[in-house]
C-alpha positions as CSV (number, residue, x, y, z in Angstrom):
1,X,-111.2,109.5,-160.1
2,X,-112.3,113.2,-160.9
3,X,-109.1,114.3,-159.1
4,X,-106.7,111.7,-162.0
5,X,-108.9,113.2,-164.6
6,X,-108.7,117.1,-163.7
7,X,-104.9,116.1,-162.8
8,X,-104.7,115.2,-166.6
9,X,-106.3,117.5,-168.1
10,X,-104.0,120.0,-167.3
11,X,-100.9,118.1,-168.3
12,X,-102.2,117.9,-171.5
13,X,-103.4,121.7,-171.3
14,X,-99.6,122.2,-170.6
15,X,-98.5,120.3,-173.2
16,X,-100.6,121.9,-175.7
17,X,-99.5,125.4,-174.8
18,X,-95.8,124.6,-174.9
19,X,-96.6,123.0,-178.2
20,X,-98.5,125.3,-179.8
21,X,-96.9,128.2,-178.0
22,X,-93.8,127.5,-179.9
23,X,-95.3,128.3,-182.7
24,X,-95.4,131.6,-182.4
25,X,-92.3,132.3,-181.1
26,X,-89.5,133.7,-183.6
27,X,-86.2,132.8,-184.1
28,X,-84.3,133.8,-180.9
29,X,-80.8,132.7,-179.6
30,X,-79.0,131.5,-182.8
31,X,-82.5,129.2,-182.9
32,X,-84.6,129.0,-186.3
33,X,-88.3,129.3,-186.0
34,X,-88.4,125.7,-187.4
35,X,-86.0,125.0,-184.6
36,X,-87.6,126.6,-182.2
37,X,-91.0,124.9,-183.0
38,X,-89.6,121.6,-182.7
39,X,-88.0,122.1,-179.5
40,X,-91.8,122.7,-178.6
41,X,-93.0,119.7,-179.6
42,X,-90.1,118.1,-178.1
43,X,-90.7,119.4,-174.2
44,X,-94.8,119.0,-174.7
45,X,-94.2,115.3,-175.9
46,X,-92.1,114.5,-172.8
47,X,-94.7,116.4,-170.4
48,X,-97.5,113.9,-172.3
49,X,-95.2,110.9,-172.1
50,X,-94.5,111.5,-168.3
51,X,-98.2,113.2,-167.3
52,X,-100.2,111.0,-169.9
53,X,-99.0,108.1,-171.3
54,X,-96.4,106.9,-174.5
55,X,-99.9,105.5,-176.8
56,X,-102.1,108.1,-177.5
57,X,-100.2,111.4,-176.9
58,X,-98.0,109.9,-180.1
59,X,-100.3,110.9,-182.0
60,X,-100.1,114.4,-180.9
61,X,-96.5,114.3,-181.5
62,X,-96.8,113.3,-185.2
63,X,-99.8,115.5,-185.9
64,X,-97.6,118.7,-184.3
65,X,-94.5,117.5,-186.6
66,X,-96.7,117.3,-189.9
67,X,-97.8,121.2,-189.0
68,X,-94.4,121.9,-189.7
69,X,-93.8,123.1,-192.8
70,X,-90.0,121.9,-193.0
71,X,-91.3,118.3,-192.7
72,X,-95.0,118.7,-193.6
73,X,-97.2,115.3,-192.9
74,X,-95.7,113.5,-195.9
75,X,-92.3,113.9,-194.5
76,X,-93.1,113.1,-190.8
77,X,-95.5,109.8,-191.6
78,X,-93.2,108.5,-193.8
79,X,-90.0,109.0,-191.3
80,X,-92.7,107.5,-188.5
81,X,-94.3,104.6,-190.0
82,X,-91.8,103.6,-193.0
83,X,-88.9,103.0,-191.4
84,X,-87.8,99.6,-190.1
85,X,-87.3,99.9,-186.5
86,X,-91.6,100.0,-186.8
87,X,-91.8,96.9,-188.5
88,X,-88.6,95.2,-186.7
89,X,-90.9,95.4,-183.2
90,X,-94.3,94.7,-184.4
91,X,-93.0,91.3,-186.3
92,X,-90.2,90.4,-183.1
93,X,-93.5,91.1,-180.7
94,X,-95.7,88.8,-183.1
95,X,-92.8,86.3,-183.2
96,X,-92.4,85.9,-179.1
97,X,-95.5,86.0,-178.3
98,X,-96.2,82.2,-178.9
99,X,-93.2,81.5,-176.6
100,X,-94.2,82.7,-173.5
101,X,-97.9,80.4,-173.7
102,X,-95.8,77.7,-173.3
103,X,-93.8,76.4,-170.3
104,X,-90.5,77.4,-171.7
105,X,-90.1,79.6,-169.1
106,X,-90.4,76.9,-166.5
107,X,-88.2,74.4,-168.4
108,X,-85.4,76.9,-169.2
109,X,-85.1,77.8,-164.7
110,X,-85.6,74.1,-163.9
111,X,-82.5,73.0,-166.4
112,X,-80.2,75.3,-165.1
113,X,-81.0,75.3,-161.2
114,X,-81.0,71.6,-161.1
115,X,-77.8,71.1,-163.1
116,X,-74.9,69.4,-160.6
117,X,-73.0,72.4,-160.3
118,X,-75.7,74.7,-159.7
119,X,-76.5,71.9,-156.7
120,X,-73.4,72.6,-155.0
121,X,-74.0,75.3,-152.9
122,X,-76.8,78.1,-152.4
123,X,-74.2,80.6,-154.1
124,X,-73.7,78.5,-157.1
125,X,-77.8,78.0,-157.2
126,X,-78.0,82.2,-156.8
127,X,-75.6,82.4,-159.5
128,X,-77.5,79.4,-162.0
129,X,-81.2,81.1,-161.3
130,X,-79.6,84.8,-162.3
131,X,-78.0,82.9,-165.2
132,X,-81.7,81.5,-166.0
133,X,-83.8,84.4,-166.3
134,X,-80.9,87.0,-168.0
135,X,-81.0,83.9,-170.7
136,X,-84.7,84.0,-171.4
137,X,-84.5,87.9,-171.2
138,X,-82.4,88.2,-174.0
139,X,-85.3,87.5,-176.0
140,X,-88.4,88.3,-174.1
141,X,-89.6,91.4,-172.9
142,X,-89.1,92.2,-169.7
143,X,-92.4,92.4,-168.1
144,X,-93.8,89.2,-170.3
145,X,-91.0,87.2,-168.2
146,X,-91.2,89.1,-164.9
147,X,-95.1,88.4,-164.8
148,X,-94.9,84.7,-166.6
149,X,-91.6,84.3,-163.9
150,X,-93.4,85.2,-160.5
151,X,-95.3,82.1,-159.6
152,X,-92.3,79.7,-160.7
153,X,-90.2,82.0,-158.7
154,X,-92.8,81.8,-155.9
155,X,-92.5,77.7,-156.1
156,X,-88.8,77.7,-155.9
157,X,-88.9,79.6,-152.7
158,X,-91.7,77.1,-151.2
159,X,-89.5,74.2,-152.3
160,X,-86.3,75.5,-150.6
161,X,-87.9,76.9,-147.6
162,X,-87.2,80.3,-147.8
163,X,-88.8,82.6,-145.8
164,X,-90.1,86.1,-146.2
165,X,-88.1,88.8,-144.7
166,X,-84.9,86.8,-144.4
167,X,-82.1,88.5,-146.6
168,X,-82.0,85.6,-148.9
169,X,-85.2,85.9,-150.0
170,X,-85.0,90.2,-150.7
171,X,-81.5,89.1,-152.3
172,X,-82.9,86.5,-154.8
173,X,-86.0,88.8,-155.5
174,X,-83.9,92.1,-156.1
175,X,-81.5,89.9,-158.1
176,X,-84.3,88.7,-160.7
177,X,-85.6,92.2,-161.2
178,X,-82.0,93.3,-161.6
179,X,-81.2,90.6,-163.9
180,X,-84.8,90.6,-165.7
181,X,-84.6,94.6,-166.2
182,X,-80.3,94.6,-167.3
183,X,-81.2,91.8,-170.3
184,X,-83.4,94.4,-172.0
185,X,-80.6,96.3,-173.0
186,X,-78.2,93.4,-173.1
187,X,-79.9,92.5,-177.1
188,X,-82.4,94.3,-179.6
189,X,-84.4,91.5,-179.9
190,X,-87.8,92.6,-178.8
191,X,-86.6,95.3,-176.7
192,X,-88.0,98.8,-177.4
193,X,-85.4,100.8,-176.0
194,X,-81.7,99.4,-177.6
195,X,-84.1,99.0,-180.8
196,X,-85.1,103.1,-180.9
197,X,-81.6,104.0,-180.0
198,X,-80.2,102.0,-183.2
199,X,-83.0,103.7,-185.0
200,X,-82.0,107.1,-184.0
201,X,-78.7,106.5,-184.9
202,X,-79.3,104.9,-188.5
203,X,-82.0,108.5,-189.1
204,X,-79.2,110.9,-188.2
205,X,-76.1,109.3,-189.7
206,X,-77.5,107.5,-192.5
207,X,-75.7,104.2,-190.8
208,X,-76.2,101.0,-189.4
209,X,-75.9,98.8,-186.8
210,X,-76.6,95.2,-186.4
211,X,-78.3,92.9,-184.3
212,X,-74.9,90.7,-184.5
213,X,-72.6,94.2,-183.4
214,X,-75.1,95.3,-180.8
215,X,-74.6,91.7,-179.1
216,X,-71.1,91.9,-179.4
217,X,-71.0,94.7,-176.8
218,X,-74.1,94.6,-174.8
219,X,-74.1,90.6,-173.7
220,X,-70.3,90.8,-172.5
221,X,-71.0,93.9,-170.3
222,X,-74.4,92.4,-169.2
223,X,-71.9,89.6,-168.3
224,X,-69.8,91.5,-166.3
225,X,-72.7,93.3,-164.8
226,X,-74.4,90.1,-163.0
227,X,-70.9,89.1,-162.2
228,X,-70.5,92.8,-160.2
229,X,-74.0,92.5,-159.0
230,X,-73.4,88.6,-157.7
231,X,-69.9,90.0,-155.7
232,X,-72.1,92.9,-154.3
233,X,-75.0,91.2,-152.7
234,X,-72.3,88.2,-151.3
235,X,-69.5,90.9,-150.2
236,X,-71.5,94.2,-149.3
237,X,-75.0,92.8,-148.8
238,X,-73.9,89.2,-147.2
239,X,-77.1,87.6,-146.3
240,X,-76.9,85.2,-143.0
241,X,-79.7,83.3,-144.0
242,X,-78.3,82.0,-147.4
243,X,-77.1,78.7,-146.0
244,X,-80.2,77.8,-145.1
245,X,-80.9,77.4,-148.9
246,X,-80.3,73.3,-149.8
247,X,-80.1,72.9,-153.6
248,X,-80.9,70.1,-154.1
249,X,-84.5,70.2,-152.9
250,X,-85.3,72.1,-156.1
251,X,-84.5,68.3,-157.9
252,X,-88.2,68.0,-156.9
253,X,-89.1,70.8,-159.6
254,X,-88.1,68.2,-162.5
255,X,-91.0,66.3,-163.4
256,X,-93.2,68.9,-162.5
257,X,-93.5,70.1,-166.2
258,X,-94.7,68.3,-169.3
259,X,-91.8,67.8,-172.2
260,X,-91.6,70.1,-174.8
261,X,-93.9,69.2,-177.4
262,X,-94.0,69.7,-181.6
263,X,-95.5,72.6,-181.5
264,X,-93.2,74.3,-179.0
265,X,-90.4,72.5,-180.5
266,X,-91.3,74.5,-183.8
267,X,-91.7,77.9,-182.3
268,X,-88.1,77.4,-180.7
269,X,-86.9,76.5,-184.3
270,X,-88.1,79.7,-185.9
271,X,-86.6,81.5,-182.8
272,X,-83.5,80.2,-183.9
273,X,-83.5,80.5,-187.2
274,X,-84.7,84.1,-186.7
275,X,-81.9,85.2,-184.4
276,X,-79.2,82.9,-187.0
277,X,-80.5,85.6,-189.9
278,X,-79.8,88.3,-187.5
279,X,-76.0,87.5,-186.4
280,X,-74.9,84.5,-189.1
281,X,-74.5,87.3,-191.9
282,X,-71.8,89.4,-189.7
283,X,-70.1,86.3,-189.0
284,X,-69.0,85.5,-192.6
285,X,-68.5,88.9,-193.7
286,X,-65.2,88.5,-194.9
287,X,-65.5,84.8,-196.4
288,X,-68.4,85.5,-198.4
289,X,-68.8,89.3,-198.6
290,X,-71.9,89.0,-201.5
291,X,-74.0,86.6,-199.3
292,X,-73.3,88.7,-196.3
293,X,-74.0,91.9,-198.5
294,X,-77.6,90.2,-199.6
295,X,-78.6,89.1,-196.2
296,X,-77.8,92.4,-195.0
297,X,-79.4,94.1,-197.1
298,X,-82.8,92.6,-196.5
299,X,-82.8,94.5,-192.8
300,X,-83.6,93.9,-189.4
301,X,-87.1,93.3,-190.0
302,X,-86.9,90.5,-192.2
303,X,-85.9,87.7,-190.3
304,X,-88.9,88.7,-187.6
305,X,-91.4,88.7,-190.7
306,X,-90.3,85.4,-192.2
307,X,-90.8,83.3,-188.8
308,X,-94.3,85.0,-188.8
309,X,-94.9,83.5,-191.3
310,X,-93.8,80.0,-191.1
311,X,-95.5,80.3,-187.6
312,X,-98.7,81.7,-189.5
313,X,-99.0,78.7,-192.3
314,X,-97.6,76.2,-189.5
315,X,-101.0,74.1,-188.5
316,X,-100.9,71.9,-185.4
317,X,-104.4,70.0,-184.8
318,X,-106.1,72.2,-187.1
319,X,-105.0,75.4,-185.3
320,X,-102.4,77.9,-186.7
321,X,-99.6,78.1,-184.0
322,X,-100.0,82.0,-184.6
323,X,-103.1,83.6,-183.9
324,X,-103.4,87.0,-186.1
325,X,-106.3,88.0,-184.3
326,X,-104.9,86.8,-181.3
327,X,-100.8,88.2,-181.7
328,X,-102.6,91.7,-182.8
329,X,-104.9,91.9,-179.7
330,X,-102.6,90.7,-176.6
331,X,-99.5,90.1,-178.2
332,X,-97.9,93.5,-179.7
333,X,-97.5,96.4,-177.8
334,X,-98.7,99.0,-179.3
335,X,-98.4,101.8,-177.0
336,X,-94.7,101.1,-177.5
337,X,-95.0,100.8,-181.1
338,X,-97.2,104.2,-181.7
339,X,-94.3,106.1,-179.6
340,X,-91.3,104.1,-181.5
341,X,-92.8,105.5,-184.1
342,X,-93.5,109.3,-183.2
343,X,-90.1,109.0,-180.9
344,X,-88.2,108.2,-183.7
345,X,-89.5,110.6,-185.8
346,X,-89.0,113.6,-183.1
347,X,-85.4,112.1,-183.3
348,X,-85.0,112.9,-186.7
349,X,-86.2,116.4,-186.6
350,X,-83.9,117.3,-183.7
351,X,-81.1,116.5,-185.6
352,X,-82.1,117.0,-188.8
353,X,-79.2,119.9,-190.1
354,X,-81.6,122.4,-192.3
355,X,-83.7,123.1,-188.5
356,X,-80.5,123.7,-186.7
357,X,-80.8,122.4,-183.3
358,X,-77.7,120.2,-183.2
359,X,-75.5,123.4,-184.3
360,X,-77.1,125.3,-181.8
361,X,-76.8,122.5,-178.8
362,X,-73.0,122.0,-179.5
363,X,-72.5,125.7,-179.1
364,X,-74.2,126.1,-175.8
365,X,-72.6,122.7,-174.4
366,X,-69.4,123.8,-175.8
367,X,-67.8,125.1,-172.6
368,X,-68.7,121.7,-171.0
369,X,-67.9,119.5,-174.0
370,X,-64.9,121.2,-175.1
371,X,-63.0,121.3,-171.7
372,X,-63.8,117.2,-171.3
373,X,-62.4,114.8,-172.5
374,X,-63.8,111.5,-175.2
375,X,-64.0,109.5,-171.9
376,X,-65.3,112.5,-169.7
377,X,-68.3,112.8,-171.9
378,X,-69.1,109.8,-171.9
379,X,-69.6,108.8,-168.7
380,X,-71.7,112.3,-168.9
381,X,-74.0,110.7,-171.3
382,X,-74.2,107.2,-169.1
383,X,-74.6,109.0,-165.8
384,X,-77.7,111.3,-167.3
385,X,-78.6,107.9,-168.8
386,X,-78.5,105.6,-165.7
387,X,-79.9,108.1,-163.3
388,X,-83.0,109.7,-165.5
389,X,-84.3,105.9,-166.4
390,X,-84.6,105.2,-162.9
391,X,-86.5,107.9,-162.6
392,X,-88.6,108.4,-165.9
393,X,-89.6,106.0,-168.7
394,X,-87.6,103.8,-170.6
395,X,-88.7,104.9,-173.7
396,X,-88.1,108.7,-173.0
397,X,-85.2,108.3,-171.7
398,X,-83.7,107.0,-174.5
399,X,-85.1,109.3,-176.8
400,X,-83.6,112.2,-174.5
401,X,-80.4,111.1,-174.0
402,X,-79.5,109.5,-177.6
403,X,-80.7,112.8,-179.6
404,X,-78.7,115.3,-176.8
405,X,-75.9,112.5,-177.5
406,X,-76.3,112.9,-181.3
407,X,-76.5,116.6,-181.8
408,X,-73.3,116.6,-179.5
409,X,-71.1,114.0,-180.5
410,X,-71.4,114.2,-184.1
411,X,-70.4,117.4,-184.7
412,X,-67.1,116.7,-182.9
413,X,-63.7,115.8,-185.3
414,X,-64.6,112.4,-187.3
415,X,-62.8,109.7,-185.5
416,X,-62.6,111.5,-181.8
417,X,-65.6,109.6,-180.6
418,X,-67.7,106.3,-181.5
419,X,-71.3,107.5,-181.8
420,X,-72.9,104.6,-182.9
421,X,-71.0,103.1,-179.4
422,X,-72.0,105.6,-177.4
423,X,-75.9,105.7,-178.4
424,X,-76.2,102.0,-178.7
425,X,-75.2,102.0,-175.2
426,X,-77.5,104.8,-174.1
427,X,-80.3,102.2,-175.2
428,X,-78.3,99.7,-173.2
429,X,-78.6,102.1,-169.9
430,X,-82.0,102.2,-170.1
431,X,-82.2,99.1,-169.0
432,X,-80.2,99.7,-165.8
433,X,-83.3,101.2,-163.8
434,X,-84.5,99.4,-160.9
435,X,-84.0,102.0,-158.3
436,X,-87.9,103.4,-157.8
437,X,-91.0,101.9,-159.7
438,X,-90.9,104.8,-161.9
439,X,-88.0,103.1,-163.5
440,X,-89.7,99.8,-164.8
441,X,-93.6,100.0,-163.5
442,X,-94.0,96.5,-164.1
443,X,-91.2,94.6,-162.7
444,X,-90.2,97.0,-159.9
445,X,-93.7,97.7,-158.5
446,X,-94.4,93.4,-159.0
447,X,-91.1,92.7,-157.2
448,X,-91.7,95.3,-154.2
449,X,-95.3,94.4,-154.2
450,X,-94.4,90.7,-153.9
451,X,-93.6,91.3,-150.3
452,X,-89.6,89.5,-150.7
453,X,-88.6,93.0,-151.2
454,X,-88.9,96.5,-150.4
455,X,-88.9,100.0,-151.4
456,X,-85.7,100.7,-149.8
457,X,-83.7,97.5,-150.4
458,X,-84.5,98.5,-154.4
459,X,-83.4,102.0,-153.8
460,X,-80.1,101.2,-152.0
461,X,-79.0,98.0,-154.0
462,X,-80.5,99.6,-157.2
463,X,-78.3,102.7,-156.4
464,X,-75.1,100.6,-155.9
465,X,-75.7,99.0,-159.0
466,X,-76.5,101.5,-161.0
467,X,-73.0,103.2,-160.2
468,X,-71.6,99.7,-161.4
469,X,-73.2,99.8,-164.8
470,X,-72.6,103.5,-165.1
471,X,-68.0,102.5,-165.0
472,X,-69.0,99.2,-166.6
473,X,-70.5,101.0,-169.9
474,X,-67.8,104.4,-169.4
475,X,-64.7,101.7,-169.3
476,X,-65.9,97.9,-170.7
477,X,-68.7,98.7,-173.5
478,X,-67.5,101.5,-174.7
479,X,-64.3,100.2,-175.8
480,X,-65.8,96.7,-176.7
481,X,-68.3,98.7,-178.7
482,X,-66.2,100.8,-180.5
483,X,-64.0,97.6,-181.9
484,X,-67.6,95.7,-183.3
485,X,-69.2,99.1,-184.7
């Protein structure tokens, strides 16, 4: 315990020096002091986030940025706190959090794996139980399902017999972490990292970016992904045991949970209605351009906040079917929410024009930009992506990757290069990252601590796969994405 606690104390000594440090240093290399100074706060914030933690250090992030005078604390808590991507998380946190009491989750595997086609072979049952949990990820976080999953997931392999160390069994398991961890990225409903890179985009450009064109791209390459990942593990891997696996024994499953009742039936309501705020608008854009331009206008965060409420003055039995005391305690990250906040700031300052930084990267990454080409640097930007979220957080990754990204590609011609595509998809990456259990501590280390799988199996098969998704975002999303955005 002493050893964690001396270990810590001198990341954040580290930190602190680089951070402060900067301070002090002048202008050197075509660099501002400003610039300079915020590049410190930059490097001793990642040093926190990866030493520390992403809640608390935050706070040492904002209260570094509000020392500097270009931005002052006004500046820097108002960029933090009163932007949208802030409120959009903690009302879509609030909103899901109701969902996964109830046996949904169950409900939602046992439809689909039970379904006749699904009970025609094992492959088709693989495919239908992938199918199941990359559903229900598109709207809940990642290790909210992968911890509610685990015990059904443990029941289905008692009903179908499968045994531990048999390939099937390190397949299915690898398969649900894959799927689980890719449907983070695939929407920005609830998810942290597609929501921050959106975020950094609309501080550096002024623009937007929908919930309605972010699905456009990210669910047909998520698509293509599983499909990739499926051909993989049936090709490449090819798993002897996986006849062994007899559908329709899982038809004992139905029956084993209750009917969805009023109260469930009305948090799935507001779930739709929520997401039909989100994506209706952008569907009748050019019928009824006022409505659209109304809805619109009312941002992300709105839909999120009205079903909080309906689920607030919503009384079942007496009880409210949202908690506040309750949602605010367990059900809202805030670790996540605290470094949204600072990340997104830190964003804004390293591309914000009057410090300089952007000017100054594109210079220096000029001989590497300037000799590739559009397509070249883009699968730059996913590789660095891909292969540092396996590695690092998430969160950090994104925040890394989409303000190099920004400085970069928007000082190139207008009209070379999609950079709302190619950032959007950077938060997309970050969901591709289930390689080590550095690269999503909660469902890799669950998974691999499960005893189905292993730390090597991940490694290899999250390797292969992350190569996929690295020529599936270079040569599918970014051209999909650049047609919705």
């Amino acid at each position: 315990m002493a050893k964690k606690g001396t270990k810590e104390t001198l990341v954040l000594v580290l930190a602190l020096v680089v951070i402060i440090g900067a301070r002090f240093i002048p202008g050197m290399g075509g660099l501002s002091a400003d610039a300079v100074a915020v590049l410190g706060v930059f490097f001793g914030s990642l040093i926190m986030w990866i030493g520390l933690s992403i809640d608390w250090p935050s706070m040492i992030t904002l209260l570094a940025l509000g020392f500097i005078p270009v931005f002052g604390f006004g500046g820097t808590l108002s960029g933090a706190f009163g932007n949208t991507t802030v409120a959009f998380l903690i009302f879509t946190f609030a909103l899901v959090y109701p969902l996964a009491k109830t046996n949904f989750v169950r409900r939602c595997t046992i439809s689909f794996i039970t379904n006749g086609i699904a009970r025609k072979g094992p492959w088709n049952f693989v495919c239908f139980l992938f199918a199941a949990v990359t559903f229900m990820g598109l709207f809940i976080s990642p290790s909210v399902l992968f911890v509610a999953f685990m015990p059904f997931l443990e029941d289905i392999f008692q009903v179908l017999e499968v045994k531990k160390g048999g390939k099937a069994g390190n397949m299915i398991m690898m398969g649900t972490a894959f799927c689980i961890s890719l449907s983070s990225g695939m929407t920005a409903i609830g998810h942290v990292w597609p929501t921050m890179a959106i975020g950094y985009y609309t501080a550096a450009t002024g623009n937007d970016v929908n919930q309605f064109q972010y699905m456009a791209m990210g669910i047909p390459t998520g698509i293509l992904l599983i499909v990739l990942m499926i051909l993989m593990f049936k090709f490449i891997y090819r798993p002897d045991d996986i006849t062994d696996i007899q559908p329709e024994k899982a038809m004992s499953l139905r029956g084993t949970v209750p009917a969805a009742d009023f109260r469930e039936k009305i948090i799935l309501g507001v779930m739709f209605l929520t997401v039909f705020l989100w994506v209706g608008p952008s569907l009748i854009k050019g019928a009824l351009p006022d409505v659209y331009a109304m809805v619109n206008g009312w941002s992300t965060a709105m839909p999120p906040l009205l079903g909080c409420v309906i689920l607030f003055v919503v009384q079942i039995d007496g009880e409210r079917i949202l908690n506040f005391k309750e949602v605010t305690s367990k059900g809202i990250l805030w670790g996540s929410i605290l470094m949204t906040a600072a990340a997104t700031q830190l964003g804004s300052c390293l591309t914000n024009e009057e410090v300089g930084i952007s000017a100054w990267l594109t210079g220096t990454l000029e001989p590497l930009t300037g000799s590739l080409p559009v397509i070249g640097m883009i699968l730059f930007f996913m590789t660095w992506a891909v292969v540092e979220t396996n590695f690092s957080s998430n969160i950090v990754t994104t925040t890394v990757v989409s303000a190099v990204a920004l400085s970069v590609l928007t000082a190139l011609p207008e009209g070379s290069v999609n950079v709302a595509a190619v950032v959007c998809m950077v938060g997309f990456a970050a969901g591709v990252c289930n390689m080590t259990p550095a690269g999503q501590s909660t469902v890799n280390t669950v998974a691999i601590g499960s005893g189905w799988t292993n730390t090597k199996s991940m490694f290899v098969w999250g390797s292969i796969f992350a190569v996929l998704a690295i020529l599936a975002l270079t040569f599918v999303a970014y051209p999909l994405g650049s047609l919705v955005m």
